[in-house]
N, C-alpha and C positions, 0 to 999 in steps of 0.2 A: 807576223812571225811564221816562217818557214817549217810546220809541224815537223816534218817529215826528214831536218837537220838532226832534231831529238835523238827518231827512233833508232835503236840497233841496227845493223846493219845486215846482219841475218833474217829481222825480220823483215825488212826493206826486200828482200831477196828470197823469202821463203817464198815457194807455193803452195798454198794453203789446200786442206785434204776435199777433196770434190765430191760431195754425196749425191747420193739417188737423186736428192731433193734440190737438189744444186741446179741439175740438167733436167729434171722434167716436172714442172709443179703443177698438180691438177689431175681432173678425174679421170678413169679410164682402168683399163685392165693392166694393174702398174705390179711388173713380172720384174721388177728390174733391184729391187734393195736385197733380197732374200727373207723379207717376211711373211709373217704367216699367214698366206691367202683367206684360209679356213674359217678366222676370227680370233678374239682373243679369251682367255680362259676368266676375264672378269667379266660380267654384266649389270655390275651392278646400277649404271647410270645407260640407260640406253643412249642413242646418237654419237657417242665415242668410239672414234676406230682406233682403239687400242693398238690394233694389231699394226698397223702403219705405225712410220715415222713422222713428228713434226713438223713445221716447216721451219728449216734451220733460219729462214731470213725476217722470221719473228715479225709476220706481218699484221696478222691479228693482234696482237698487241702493241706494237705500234700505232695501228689506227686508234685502238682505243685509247691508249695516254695521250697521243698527239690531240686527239677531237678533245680531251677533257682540259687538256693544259694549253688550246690552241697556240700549238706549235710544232714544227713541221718533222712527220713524221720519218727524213734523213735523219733526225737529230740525236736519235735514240738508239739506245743499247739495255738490253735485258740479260740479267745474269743470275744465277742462284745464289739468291742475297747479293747487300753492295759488295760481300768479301770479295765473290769471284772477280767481280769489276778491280778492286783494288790490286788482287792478285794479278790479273793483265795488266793492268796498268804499268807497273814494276816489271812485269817481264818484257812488254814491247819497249820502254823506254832506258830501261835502268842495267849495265850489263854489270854482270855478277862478278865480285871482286875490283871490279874499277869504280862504277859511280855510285851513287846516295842518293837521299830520300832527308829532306828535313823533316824533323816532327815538332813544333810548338808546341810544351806540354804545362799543365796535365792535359792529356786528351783521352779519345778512344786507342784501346790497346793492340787493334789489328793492323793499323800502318806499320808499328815496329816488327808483331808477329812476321807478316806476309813478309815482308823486307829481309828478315830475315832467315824466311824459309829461301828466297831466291839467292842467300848469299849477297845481298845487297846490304850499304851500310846504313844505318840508319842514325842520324846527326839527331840528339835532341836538343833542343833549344827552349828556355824558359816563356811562357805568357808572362805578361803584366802582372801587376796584382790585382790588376781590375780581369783579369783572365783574358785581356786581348793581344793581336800582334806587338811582339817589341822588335821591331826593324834594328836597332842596333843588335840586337843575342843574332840576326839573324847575318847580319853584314857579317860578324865577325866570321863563321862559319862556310858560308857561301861561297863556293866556286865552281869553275867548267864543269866539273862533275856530278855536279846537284842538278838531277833531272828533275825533280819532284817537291813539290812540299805539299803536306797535307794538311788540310785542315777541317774543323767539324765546327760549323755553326748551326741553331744552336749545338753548344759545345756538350760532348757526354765527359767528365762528369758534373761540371760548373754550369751546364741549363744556360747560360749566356750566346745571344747572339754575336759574334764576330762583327765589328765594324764594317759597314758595306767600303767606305773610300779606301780602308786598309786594304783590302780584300782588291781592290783594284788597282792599288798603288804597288802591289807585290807582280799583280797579273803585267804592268807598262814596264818595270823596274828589272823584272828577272827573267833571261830566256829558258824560264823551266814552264814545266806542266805545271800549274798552282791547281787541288783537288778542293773541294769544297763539299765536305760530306752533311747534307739536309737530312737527316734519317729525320730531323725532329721540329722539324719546317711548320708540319703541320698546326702545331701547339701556339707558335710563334702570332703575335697580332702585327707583326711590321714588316712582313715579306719577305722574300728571295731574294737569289740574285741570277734566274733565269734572263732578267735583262738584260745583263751584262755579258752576257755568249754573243749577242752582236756587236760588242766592240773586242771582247779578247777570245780570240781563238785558241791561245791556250791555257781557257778556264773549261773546266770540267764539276759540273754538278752531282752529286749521287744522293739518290733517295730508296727509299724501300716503304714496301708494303706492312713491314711488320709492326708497324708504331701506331699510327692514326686509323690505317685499316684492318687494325685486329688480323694480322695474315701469315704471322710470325712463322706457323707449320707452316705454310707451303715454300717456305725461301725461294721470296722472286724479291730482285731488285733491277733499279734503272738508273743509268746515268745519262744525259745530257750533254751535249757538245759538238763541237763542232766537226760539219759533214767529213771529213779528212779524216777527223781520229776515229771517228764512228768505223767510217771503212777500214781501218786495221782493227779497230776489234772484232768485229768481223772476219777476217783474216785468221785470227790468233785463235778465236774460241774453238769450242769443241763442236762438232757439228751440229748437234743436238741437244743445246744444253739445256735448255725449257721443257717441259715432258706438259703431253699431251691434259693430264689432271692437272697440273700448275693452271693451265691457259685457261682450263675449263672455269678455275672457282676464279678467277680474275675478272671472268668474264659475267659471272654472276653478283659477283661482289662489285660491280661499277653499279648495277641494277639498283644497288643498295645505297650509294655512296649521299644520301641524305642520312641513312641511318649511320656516315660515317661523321657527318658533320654534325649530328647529332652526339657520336661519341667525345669527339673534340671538346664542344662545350660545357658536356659535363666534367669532363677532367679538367678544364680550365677550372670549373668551379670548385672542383674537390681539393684542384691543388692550393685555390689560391685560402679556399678554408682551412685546409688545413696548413698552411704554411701561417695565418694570425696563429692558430690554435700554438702549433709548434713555440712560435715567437714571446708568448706568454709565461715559457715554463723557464725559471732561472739556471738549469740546471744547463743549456743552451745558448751557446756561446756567439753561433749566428744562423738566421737560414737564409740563405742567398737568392736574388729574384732569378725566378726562372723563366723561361721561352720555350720549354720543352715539358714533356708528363712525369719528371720527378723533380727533387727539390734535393738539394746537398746543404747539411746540416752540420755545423762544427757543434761537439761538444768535449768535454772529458772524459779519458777512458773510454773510447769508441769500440776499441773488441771485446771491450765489459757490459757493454750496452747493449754490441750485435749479440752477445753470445745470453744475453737473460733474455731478448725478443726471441729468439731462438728456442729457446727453451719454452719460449708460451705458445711457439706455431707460427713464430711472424718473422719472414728472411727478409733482410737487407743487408747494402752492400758494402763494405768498410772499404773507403775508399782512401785512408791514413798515410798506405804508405806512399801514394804518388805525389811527385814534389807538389810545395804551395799547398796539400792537403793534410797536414797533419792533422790529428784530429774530427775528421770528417767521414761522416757517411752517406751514400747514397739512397734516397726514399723513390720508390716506383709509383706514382697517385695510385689507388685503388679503385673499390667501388666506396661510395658509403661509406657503406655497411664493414668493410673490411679498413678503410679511414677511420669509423670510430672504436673498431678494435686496437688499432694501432696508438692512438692518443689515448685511452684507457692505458695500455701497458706500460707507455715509455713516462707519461705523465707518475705510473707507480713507482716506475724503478728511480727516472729522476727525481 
């Protein structure tokens, strides 16, 4: 597929804004951005030049996902959280008031937001009842106009992985961008679909640091894909969009990244304990298998429910009114210690 048929035409033709860091990367007496020679007014981590700008072409980080996920690091794109990824996406492909964006739902609720902050439209379309693609809701709907379709496996808020051949059968079938948002990859025991970027150039991966590796404050996320589209987002972002602290705790936090795999499997464990626990109480209509660190529970009276855990100190998320959900809330695994709070209260009220 021809990416580059896709994108807007504007942006095909924009020149994209050229910073300091654009034209001269590297050490020296660097008189040329307007900053502050002096230093900067924080100290609190020494070795950070604050006072400079970043490198817009996100090379340190690159190296590092690229070495950890060995694969090459053209492939990569770094954004504040996967939003900002999602939000270019929609604006290099999607022109505002003409084309769409599918959304297979229930799913995550920022494909419809960002779609709609660009004036794009945004087509929703039903999951399965098993919560996977249903290729007929999607034919129906489908045309010239549909740059995009999104989708999240595992899925926020059904914890189910998406079918990988589905997943591929959309990518050979439709000349759009198909998105595939991993935020919740990590949880998963049956893999990616980083494979599959060597045969479909218009798949695009997105993952984030805020799940697996505890990183939520610092909003960095990454997408995956192929070298072409990499290069317009590149193009399109803001010069700067990574700040110099992000790169920093990223850079610390790989150091760690046994005490991430560490985190992984105790949430695997807490979930899957609590998920018997849960399935035990009659009051509990289903808790569905999950691939990600919360579990989606049907029962009755679910804003009755959210609203007396509420009341004892304990949030979760009602997730009722989105289609195929009635009845249903979202559980976040904890620690323990905060799991066996949680089964004490709801175990009272059911």
């Amino acid at each position: 597929m021809d990416i580059n048929r896709l994108v807007r035409k504007n942006i095909l033709e924009l020149k994209p804004y050229t910073s300091a860091r654009d034209i001269y990367e590297g050490d020296g007496i660097l008189l040329d951005a307007n900053e502050n020679s002096f230093g900067s007014t924080f100290t609190e981590i020494e070795g950070l030049d604050l006072n400079r700008y970043p490198d817009p072409h996100q090379n340190d980080l690159r190296k590092i996902v690229s070495d950890y996920l060995s694969i090459r690091r053209e492939s990569l794109f770094f954004g504040v959280g996967s939003d900002e990824i999602i939000d270019l996406l929609i604006r290099i492909f999607c022109e505002p008031g003409r084309d769409n964006v599918i959304i297979p739902e229930p799913t995550y609720g920022m494909y419809k937001v960002a779609s709609d902050i660009n004036n794009v439209e945004s087509i929703s379309v039903l999951l399965t009842d098993q919560f996977q693609i249903d290729f007929n809701e999607i034919e129906k709907v489908y045309n010239s106009n549909s740059k995009i379709i999104f989708l999240c496996s595992p899925n926020n808020p059904t914890a189910n992985l998406l079918n990988k051949k589905d997943v591929a059968r959309l990518c050979e079938r439709y000349n759009s961008i198909i998105v595939v948002d991993e935020a919740y990859i990590d949880f998963s025991l049956k893999g990616t679909l980083i494979d599959e970027l060597k045969k479909y150039n218009n798949l695009v991966i997105l993952r984030t640091f805020s799940k697996a590796w505890g990183l939520a404050g610092i909003r960095l996320g990454y997408c995956i894909a192929d070298f072409d589209l990499i290069k317009i987002l590149f193009k399109v972002k803001a010069p700067y969009n990574i700040s110099t602290l992000t790169r920093y705790v990223l850079s610390k936090a790989f150091l760690n990244s046994k005490t991430k795999d560490e985190y992984i499997q105790s949430i695997i464990t807490e979930r899957d304990r609590l998920k018997h626990q849960l399935e035990t109480l009659k009051g509990i209509e289903n808790v569905s298998d999950s691939d990600a660190n919360f579990l989606l529970i049907k029962c009755k009276s679910p804003k009755e429910v959210q609203k007396k855990l509420m009341d004892k100190g304990i949030i979760v998320r009602d997730r009722s009114s989105q289609p195929k959900l009635e009845g249903c809330l979202r559980i976040s695994v904890g620690s323990k210690e905060e799991n066996d709070l949680l089964w004490d209260a709801i175990k009272n009220i059911l």
